[in-house]
N, CA, C and O atoms as a CHARMM CRD file, in Angstrom:
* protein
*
  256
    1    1 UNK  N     80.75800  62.62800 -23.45100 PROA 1      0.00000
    2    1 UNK  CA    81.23900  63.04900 -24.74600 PROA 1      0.00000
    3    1 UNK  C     80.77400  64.48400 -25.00700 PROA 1      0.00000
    4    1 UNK  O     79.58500  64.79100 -24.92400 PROA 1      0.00000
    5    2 UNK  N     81.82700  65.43500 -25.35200 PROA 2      0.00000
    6    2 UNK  CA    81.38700  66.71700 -25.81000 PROA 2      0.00000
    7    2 UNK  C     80.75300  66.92400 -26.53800 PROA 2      0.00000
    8    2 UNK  O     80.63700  66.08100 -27.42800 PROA 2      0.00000
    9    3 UNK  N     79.87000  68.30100 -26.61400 PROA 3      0.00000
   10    3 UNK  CA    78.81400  68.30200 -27.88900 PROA 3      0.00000
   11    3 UNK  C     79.64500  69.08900 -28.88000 PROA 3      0.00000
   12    3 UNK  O     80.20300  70.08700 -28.42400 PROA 3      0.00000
   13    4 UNK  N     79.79400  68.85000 -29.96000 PROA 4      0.00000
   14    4 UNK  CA    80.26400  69.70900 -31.17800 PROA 4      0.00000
   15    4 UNK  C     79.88400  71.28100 -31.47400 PROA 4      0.00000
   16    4 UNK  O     80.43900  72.27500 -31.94300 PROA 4      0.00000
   17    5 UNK  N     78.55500  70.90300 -30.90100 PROA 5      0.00000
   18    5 UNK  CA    78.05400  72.43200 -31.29600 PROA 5      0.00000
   19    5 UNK  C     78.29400  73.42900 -30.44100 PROA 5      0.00000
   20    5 UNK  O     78.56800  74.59100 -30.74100 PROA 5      0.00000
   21    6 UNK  N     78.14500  72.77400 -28.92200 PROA 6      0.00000
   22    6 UNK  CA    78.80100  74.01800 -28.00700 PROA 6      0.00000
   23    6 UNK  C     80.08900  73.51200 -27.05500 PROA 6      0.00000
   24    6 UNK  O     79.88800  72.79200 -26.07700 PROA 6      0.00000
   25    7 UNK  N     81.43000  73.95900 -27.43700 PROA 7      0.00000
   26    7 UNK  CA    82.60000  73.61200 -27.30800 PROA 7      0.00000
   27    7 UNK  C     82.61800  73.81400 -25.77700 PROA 7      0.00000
   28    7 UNK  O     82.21900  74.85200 -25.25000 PROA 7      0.00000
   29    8 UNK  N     83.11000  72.75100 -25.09700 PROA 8      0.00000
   30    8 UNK  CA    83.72200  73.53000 -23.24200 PROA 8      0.00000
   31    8 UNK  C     83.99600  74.79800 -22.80100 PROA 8      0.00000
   32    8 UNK  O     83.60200  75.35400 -21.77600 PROA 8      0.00000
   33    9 UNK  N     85.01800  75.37500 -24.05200 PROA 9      0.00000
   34    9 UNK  CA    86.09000  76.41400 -23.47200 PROA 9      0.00000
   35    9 UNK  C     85.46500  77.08200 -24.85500 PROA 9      0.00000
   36    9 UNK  O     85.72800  76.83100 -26.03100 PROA 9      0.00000
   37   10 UNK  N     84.48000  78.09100 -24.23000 PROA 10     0.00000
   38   10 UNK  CA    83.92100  79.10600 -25.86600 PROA 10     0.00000
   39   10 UNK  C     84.88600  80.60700 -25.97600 PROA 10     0.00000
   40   10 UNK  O     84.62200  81.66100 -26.55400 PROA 10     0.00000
   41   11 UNK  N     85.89300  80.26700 -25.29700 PROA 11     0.00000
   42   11 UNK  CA    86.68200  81.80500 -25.36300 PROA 11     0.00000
   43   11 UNK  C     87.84800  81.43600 -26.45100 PROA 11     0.00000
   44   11 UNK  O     88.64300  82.30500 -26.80700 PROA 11     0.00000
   45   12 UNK  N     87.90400  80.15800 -26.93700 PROA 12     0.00000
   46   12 UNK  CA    88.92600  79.69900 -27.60600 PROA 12     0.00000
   47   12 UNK  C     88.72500  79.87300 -29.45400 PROA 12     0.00000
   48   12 UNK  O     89.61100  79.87500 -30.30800 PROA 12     0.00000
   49   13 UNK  N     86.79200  80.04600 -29.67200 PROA 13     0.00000
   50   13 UNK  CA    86.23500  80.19400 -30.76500 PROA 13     0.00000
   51   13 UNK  C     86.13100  81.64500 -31.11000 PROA 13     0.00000
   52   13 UNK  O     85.85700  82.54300 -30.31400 PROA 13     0.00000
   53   14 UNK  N     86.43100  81.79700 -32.65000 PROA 14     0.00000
   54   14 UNK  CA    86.14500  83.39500 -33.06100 PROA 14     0.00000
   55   14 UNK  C     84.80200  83.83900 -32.66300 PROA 14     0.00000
   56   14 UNK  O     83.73900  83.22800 -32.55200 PROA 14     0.00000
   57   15 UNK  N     85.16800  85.19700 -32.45800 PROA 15     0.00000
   58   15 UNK  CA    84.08200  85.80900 -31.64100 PROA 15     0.00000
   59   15 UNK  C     82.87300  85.97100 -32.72300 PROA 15     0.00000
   60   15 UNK  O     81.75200  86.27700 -32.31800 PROA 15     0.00000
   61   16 UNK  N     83.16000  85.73000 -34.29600 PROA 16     0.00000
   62   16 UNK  CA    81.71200  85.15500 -34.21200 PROA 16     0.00000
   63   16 UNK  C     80.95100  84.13800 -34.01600 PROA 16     0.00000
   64   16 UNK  O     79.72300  84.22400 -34.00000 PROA 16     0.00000
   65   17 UNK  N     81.61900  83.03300 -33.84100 PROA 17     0.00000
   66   17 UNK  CA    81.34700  81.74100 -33.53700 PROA 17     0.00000
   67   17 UNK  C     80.61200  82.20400 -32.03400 PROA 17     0.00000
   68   17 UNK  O     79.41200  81.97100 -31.88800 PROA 17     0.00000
   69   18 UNK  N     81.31800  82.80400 -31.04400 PROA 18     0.00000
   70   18 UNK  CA    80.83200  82.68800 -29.70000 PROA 18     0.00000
   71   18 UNK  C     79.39300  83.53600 -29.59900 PROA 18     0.00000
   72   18 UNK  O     78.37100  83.26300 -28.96900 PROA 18     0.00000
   73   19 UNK  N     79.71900  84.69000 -30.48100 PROA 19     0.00000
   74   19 UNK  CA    78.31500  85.26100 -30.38400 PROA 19     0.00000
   75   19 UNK  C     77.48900  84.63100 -31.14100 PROA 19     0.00000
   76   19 UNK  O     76.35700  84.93100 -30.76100 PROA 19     0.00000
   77   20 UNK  N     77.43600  83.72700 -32.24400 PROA 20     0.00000
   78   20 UNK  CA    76.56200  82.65000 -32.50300 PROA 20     0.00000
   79   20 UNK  C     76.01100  81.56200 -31.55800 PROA 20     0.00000
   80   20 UNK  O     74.82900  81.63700 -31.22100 PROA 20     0.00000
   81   21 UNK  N     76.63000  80.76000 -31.19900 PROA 21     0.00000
   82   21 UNK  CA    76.92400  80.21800 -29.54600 PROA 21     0.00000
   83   21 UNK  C     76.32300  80.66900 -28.92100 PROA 21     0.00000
   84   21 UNK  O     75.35800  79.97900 -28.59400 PROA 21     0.00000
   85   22 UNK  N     76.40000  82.11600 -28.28300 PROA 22     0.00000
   86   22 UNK  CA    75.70000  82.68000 -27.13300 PROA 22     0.00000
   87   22 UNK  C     73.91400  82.86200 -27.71300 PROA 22     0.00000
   88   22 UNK  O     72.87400  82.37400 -27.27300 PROA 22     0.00000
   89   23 UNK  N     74.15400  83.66200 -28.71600 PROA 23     0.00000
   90   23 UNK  CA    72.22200  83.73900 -29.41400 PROA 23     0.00000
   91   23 UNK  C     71.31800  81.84900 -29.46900 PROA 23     0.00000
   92   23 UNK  O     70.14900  81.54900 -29.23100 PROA 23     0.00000
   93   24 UNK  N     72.35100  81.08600 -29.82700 PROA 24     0.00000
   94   24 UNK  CA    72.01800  79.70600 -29.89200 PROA 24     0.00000
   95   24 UNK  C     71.28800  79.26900 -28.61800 PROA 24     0.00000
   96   24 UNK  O     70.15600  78.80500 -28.48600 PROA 24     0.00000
   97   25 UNK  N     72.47800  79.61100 -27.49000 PROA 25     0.00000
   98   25 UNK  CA    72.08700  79.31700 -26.12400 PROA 25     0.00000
   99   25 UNK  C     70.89900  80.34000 -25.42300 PROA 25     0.00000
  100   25 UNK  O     70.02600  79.98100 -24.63300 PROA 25     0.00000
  101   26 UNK  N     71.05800  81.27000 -25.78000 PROA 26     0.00000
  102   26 UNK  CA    70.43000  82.44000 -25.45900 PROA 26     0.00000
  103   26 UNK  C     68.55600  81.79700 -25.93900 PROA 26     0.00000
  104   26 UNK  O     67.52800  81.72400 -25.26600 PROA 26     0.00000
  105   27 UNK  N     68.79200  81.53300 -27.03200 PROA 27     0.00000
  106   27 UNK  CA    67.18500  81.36300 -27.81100 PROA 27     0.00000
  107   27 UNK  C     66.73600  79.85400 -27.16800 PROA 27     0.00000
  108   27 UNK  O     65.53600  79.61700 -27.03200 PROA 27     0.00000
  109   28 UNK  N     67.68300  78.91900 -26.80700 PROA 28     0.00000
  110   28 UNK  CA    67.45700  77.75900 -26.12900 PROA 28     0.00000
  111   28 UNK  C     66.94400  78.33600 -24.29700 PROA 28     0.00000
  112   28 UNK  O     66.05100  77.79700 -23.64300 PROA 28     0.00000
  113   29 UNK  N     67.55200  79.17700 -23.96400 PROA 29     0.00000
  114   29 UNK  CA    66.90600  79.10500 -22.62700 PROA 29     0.00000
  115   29 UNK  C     65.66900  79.78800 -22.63200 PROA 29     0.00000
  116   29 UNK  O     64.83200  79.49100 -21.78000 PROA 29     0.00000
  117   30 UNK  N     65.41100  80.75800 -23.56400 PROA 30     0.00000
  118   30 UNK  CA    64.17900  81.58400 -23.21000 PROA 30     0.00000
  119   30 UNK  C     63.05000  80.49800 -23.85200 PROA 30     0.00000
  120   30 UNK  O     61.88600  80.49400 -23.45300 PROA 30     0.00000
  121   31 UNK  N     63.43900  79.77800 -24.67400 PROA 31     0.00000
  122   31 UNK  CA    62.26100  78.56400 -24.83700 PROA 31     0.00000
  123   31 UNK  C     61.80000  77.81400 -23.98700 PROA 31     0.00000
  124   31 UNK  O     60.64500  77.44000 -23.78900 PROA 31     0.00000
  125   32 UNK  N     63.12500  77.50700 -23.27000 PROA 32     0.00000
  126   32 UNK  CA    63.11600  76.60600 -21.54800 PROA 32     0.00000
  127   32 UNK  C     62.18600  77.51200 -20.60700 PROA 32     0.00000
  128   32 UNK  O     61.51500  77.15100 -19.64000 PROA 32     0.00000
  129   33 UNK  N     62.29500  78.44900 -21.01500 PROA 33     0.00000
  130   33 UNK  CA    61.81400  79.41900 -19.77200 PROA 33     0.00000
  131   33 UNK  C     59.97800  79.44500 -19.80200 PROA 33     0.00000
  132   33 UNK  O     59.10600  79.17400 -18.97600 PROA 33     0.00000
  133   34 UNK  N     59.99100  79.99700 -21.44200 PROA 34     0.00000
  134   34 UNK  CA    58.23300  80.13100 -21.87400 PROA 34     0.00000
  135   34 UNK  C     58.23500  78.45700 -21.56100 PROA 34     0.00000
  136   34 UNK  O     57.11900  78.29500 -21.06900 PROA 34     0.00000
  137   35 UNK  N     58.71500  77.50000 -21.58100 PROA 35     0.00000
  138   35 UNK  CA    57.58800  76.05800 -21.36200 PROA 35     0.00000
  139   35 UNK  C     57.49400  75.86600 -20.25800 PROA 35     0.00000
  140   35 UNK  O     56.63400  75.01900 -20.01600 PROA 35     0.00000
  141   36 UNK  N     58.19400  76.42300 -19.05000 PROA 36     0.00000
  142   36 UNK  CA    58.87100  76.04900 -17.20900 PROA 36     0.00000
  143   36 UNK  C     57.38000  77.24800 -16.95100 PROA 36     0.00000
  144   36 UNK  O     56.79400  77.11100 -15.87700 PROA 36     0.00000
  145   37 UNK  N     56.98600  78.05700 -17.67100 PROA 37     0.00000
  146   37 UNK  CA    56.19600  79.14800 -17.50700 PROA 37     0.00000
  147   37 UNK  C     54.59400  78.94100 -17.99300 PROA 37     0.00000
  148   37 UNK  O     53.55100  79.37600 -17.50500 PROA 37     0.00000
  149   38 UNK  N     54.85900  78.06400 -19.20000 PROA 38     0.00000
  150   38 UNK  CA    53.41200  77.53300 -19.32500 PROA 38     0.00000
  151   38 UNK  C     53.05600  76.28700 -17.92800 PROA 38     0.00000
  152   38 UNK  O     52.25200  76.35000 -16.99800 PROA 38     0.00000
  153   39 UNK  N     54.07700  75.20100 -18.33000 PROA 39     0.00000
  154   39 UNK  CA    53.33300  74.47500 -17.58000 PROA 39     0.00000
  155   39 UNK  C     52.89200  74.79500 -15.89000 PROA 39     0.00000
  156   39 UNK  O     52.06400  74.17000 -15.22800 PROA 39     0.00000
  157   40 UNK  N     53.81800  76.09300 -15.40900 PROA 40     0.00000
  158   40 UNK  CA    53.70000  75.89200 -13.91200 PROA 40     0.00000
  159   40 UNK  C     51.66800  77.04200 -14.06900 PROA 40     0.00000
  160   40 UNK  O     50.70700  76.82300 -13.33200 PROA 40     0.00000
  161   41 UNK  N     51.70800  78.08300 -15.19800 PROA 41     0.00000
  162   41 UNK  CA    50.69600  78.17500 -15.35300 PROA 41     0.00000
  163   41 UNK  C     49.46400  77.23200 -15.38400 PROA 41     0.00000
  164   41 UNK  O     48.36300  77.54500 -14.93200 PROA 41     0.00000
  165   42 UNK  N     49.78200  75.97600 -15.99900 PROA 42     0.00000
  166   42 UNK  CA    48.41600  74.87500 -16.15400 PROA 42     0.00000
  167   42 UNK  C     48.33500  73.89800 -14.47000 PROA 42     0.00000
  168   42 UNK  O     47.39900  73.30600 -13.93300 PROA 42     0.00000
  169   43 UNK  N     49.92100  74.13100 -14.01200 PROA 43     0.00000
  170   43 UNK  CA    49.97600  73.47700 -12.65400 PROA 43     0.00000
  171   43 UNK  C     49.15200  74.05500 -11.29900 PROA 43     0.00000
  172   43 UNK  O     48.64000  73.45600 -10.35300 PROA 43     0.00000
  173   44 UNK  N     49.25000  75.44400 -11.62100 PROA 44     0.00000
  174   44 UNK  CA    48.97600  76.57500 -10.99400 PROA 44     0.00000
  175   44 UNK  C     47.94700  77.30300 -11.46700 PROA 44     0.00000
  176   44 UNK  O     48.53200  78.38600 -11.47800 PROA 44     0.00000
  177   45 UNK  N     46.82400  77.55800 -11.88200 PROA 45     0.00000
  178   45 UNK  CA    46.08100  78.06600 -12.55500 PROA 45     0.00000
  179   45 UNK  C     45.64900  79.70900 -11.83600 PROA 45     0.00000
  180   45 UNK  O     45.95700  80.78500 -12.34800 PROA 45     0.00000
  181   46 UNK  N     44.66600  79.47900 -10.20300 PROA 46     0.00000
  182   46 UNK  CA    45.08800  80.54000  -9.65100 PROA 46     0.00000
  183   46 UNK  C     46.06300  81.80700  -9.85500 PROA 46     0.00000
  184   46 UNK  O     45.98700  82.97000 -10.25200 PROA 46     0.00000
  185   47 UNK  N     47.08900  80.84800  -9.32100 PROA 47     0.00000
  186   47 UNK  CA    48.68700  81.84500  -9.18200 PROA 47     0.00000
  187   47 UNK  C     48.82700  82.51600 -10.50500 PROA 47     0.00000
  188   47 UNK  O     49.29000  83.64200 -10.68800 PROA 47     0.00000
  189   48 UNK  N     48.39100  81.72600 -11.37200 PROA 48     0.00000
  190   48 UNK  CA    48.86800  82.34400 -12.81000 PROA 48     0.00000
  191   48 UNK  C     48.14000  83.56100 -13.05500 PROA 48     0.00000
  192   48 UNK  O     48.51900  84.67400 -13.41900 PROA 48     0.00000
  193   49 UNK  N     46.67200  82.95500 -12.69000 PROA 49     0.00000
  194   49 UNK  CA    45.63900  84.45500 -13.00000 PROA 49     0.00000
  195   49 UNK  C     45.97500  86.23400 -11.71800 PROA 49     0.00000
  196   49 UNK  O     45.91900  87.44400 -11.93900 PROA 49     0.00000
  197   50 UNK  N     46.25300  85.49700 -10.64200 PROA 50     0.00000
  198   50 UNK  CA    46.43900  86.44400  -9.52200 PROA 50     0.00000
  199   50 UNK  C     48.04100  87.48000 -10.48400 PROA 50     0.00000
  200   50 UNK  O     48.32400  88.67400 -10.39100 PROA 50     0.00000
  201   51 UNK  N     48.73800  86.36200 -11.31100 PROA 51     0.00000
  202   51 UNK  CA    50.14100  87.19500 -11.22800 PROA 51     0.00000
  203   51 UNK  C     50.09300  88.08900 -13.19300 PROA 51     0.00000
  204   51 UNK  O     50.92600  88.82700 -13.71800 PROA 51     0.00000
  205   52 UNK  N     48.75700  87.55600 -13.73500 PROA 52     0.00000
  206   52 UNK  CA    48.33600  88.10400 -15.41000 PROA 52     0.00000
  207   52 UNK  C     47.61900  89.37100 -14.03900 PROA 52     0.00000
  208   52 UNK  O     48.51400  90.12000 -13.64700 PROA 52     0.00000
  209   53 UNK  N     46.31600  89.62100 -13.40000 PROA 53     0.00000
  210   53 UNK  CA    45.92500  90.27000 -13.04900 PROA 53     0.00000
  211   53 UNK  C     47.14800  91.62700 -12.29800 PROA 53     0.00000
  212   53 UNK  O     46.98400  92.82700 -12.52200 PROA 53     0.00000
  213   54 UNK  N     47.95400  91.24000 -11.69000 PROA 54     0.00000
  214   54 UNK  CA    48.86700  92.05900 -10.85500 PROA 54     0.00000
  215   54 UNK  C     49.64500  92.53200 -12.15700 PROA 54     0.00000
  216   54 UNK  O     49.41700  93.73000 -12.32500 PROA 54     0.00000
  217   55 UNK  N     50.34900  92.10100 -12.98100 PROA 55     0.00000
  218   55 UNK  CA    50.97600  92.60000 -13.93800 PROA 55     0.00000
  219   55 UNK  C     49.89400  93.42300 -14.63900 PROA 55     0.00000
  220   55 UNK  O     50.17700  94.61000 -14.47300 PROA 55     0.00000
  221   56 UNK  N     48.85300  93.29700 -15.30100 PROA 56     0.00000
  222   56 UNK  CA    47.76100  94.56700 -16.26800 PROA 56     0.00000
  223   56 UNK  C     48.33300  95.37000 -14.93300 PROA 56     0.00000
  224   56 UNK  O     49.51700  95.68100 -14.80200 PROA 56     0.00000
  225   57 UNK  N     47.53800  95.58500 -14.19500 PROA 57     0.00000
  226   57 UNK  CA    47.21900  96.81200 -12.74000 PROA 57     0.00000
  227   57 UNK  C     48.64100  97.05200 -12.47300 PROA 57     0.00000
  228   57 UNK  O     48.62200  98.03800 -11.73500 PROA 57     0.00000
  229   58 UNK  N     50.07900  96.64900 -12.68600 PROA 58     0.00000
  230   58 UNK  CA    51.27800  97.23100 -12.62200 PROA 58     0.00000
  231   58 UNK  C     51.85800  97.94500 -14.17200 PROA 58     0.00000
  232   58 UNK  O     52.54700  98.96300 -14.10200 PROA 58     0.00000
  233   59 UNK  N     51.56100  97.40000 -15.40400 PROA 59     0.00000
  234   59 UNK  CA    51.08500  98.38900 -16.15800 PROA 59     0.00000
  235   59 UNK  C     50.27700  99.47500 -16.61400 PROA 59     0.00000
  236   59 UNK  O     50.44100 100.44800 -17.35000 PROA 59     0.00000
  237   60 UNK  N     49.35800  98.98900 -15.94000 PROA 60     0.00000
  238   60 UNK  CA    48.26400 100.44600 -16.01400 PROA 60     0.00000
  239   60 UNK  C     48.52100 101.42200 -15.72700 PROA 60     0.00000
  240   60 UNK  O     48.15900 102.38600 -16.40100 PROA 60     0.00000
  241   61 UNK  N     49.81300 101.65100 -13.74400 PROA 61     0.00000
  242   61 UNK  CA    50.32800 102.27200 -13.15100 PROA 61     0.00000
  243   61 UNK  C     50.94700 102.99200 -13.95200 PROA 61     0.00000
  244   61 UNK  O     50.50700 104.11500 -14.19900 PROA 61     0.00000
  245   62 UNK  N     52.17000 102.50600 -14.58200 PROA 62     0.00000
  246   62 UNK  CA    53.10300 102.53000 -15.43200 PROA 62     0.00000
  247   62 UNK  C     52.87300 104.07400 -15.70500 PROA 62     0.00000
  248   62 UNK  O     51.88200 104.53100 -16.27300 PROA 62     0.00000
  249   63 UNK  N     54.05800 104.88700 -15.15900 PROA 63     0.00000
  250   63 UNK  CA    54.15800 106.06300 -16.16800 PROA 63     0.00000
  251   63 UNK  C     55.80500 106.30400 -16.81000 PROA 63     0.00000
  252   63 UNK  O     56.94000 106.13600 -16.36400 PROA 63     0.00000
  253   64 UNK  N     55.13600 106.85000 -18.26400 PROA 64     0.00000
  254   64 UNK  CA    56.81500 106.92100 -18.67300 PROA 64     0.00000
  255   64 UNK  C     57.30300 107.91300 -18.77300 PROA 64     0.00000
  256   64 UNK  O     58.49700 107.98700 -19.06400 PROA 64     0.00000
């Protein structure tokens, strides 16, 4: 059964509907993303610190 809120065919909805739609979906995956990102952090504890450590020291680099 289709979901109401996000239609099959989103090219068929006014484009503000779709760009509502898209921010909807948009704010749903980056939530998916920060929790797929915490937990592999608590799974991974190491990896997590080796890749917080490599990111500071690739900002530090950082020139703008």
């Amino acid at each position: 059964m289709p979901d109401p809120e996000f239609p099959a065919d989103p090219t068929r909805d006014t484009p503000q509907e779709t760009d509502a739609a898209r921010r909807r979906r948009r704010a749903q995956f980056l939530r998916d993303l920060a929790e797929a990102r915490e937990l592999r952090d608590r799974v991974q504890p190491r990896r997590a610190k080796v890749a917080r450590l490599r990111h500071a020291m690739r900002m530090r680099t950082f020139r703008w």
